[in-house]
Legacy VTK file of the C-alpha trace (Angstrom):
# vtk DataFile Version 3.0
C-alpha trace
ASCII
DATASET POLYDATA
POINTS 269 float
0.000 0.000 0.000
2.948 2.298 0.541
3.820 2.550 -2.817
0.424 4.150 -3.937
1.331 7.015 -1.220
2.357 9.666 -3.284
4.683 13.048 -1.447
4.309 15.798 -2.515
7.659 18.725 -2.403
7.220 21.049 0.620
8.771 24.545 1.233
8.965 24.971 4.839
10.017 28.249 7.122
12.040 27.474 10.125
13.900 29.219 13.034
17.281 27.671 14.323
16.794 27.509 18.384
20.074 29.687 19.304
18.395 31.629 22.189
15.441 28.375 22.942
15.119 28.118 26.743
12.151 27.629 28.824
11.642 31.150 30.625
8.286 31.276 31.062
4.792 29.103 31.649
2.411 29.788 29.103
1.662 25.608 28.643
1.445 22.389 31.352
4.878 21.164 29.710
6.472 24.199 30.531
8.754 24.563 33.592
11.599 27.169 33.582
13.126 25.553 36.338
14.192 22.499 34.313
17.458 23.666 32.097
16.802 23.163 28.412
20.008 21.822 26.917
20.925 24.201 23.923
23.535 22.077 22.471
21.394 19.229 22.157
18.509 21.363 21.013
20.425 22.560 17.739
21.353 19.079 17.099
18.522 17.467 17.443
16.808 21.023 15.080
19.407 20.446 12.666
18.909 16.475 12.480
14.718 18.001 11.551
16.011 20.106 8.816
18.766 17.317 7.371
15.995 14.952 7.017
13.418 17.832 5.261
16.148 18.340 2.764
16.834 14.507 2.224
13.628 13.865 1.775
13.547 16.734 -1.450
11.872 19.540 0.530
12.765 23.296 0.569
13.775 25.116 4.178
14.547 28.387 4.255
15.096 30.195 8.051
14.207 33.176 10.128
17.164 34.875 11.841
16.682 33.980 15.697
15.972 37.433 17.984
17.527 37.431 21.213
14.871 37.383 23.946
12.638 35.672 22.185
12.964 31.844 23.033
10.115 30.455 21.611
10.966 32.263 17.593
11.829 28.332 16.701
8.380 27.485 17.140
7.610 28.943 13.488
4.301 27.036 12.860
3.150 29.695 15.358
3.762 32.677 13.434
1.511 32.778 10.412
-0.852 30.575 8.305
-0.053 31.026 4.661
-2.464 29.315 1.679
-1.899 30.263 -2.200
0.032 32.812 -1.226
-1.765 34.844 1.442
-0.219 35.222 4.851
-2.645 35.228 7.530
-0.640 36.322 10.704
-0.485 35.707 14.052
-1.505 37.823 17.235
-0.419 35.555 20.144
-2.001 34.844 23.589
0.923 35.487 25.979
2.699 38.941 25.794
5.560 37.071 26.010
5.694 35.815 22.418
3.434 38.974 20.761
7.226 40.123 19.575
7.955 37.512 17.355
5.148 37.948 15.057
7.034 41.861 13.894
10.154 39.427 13.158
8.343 36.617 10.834
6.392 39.264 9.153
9.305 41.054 8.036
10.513 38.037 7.220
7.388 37.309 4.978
7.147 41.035 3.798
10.815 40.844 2.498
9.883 37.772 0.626
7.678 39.361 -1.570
4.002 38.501 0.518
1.399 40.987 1.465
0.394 40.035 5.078
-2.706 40.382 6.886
-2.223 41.658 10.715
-5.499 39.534 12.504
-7.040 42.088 15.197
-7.943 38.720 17.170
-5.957 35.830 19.111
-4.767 33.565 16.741
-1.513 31.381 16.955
-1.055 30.578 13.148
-0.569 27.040 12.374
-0.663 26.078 15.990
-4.258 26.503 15.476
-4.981 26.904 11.746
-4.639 23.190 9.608
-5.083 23.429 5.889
-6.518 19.858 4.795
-6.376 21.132 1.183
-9.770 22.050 0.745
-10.757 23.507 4.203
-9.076 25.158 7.178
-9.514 23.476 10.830
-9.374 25.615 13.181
-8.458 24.888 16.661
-10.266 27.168 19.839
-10.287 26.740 23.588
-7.098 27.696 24.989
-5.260 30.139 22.303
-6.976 30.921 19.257
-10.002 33.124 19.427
-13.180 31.918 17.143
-13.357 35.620 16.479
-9.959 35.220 14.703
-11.665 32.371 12.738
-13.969 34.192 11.507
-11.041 36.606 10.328
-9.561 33.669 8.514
-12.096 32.743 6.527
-13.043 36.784 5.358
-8.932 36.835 4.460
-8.235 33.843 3.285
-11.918 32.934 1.005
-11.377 29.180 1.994
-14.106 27.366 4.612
-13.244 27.635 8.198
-14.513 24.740 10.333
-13.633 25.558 14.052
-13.250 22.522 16.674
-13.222 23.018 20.178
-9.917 21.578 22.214
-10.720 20.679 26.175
-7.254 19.314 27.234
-4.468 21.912 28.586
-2.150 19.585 27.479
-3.337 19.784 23.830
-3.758 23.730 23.601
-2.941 24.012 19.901
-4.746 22.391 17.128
-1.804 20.691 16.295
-0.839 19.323 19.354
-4.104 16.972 18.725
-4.551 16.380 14.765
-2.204 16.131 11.691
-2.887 16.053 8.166
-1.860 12.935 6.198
-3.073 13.648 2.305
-5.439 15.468 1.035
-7.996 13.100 1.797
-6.989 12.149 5.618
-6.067 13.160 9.066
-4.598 11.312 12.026
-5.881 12.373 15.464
-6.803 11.948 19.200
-10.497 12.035 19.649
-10.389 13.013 23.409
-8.178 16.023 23.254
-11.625 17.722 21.014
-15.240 18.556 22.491
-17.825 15.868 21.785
-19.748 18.190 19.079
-16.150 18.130 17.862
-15.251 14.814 17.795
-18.852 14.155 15.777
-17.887 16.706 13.354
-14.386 14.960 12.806
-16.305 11.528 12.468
-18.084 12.674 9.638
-15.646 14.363 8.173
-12.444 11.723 8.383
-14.406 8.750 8.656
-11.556 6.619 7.683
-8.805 9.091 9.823
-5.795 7.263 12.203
-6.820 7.598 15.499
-4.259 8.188 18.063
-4.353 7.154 22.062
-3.619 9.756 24.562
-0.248 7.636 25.253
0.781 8.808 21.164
-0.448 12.588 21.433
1.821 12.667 25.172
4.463 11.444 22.785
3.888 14.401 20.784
2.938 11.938 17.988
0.324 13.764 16.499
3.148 17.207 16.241
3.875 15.549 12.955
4.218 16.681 9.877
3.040 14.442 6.754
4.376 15.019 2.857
1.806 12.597 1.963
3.812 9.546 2.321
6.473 10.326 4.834
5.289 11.449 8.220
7.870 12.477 10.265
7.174 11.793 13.545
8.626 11.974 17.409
10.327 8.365 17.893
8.336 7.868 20.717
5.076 7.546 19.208
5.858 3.732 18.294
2.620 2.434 18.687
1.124 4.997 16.459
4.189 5.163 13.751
3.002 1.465 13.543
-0.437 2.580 12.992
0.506 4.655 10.627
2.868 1.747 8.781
0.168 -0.126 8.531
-1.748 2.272 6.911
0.697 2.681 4.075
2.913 5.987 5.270
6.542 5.824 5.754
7.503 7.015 9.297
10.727 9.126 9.493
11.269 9.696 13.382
13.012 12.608 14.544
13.834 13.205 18.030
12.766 17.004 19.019
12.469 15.973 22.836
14.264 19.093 23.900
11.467 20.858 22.546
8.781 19.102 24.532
10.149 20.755 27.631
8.212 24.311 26.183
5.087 22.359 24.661
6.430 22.111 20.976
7.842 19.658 18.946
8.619 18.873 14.726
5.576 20.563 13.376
5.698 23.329 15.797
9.144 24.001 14.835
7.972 23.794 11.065
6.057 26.624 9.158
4.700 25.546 5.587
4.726 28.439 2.655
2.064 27.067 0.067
LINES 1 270
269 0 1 2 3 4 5 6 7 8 9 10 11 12 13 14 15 16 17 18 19 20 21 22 23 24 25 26 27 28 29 30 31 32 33 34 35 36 37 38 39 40 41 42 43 44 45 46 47 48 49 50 51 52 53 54 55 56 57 58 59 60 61 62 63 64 65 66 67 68 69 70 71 72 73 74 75 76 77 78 79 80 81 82 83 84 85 86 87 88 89 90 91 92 93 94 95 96 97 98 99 100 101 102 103 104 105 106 107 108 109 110 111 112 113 114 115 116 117 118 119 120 121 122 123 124 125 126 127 128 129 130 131 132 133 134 135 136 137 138 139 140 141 142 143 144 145 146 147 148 149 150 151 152 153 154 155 156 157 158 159 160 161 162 163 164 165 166 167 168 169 170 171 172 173 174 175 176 177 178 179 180 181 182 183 184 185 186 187 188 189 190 191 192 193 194 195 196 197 198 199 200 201 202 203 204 205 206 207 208 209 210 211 212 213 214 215 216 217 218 219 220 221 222 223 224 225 226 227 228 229 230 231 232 233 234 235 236 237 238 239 240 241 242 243 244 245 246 247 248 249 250 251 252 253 254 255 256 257 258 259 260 261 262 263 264 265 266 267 268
């Protein structure tokens, strides 16, 4: 079955972690008195980006700010489809600065960028399935700023309600495999939620709590190769048997602040 799984070239927008630390609580993973190990961070950061290239996909990086720890979490920092930047207006004041720094970035590059006037934590929150956006809500990411997406971006918003702290972003709890499937945990979502994902991914992976802990479901999917936290065993199995190609890359410093591979990973399409 693995050989019908098609992938499809990426161009992803990154941030190397030279000033990551954990200085703050904005998440339950987060404890600043636990030492982050910056050595292994940019190892394990440049191991994520080694296997992006190998695997035919184009990076290109943000200049790190001092100050601003949590700038390698670029999924966070806009939500970009056919070429319109949605950006990002962040929950903690802590991490409002980073948004000025990717949408230079973005500006520089060529994109016209839409400032939201509501809380919304760009593709922490905001998944493009290829036809639709899901849109995460309940601990970051304002429906308001939903509502914003779908005026800016002219593509159908359908917003899902997340109840676990521990799953506070969108894609803490869900990943998209193709264009016709998603892999996630049904208990980090609301029930009206979890009904709305039944219908719409009848077929979808479904992950146990023990995977999404893992950070399993921080993945990021090319259509065949899912690169995943190595610790998600049971559901890189899953996924096996479902005809995708697991590539696990170990991000675990990153789990001390909450983020992992996608989180780390912004996607330009």
């Amino acid at each position: 079955m693995s050989d019908s799984r098609v992938p499809r070239s990426r161009r992803f927008l990154v941030c190397e972690p030279r000033h990551f630390a954990v200085q703050y609580a904005i998440n339950p993973w987060m404890h600043p008195d636990k030492p982050v190990d910056v050595d292994l961070a940019q190892e394990q950061w440049q191991a994520l980006i080694r296997a992006y290239r190998a695997h035919g996909h184009t990076v290109d990086t943000v200049e790190p700010v001092p100050g601003l720890p949590d700038m390698v979490f670029a999924a966070n920092a806009a939500f970009v489809v056919g070429g319109r930047v949605f950006g990002s207006l962040f929950h903690a004041p802590e991490r409002r600065p980073e948004s000025v720094h990717y949408d230079t970035w973005f500006k520089a590059a060529g994109y016209d960028v839409y400032r939201p006037e509501s809380v919304t934590e760009g593709e922490g929150d905001l998944v493009w399935t290829g036809r639709y956006v899901l849109a995460g809500t309940g601990f970051r990411t304002t429906r308001e700023a939903h509502r914003e997406a779908q005026e800016f971006l002219g593509h159908p918003v359908i917003g899902l309600t997340l109840v676990d702290p521990y799953f506070y972003h969108l894609d803490t709890a869900l990943f998209v495999l193709d264009d016709d499937n998603v892999c996630y945990y049904p208990e980090a979502f609301s029930p009206g939620s979890r009904e709305v994902l039944r219908r719409l991914y009848p077929d979808a992976v479904l992950a146990t709590r023990e995977d999404a802990m893992a950070f399993g479901l921080n993945s990021v999917s090319d259509g065949r190769h899912v690169f995943i936290a190595p610790r998600a065993e049971a559901l890189a199995d899953r996924l096996a048997d479902h005809g995708y190609v697991p590539v696990p890359v170990d991000l675990s410093e990153f789990h001390k602040a909450g983020g992992g591979i996608k989180c780390c990973t912004q996607e330009i399409r």
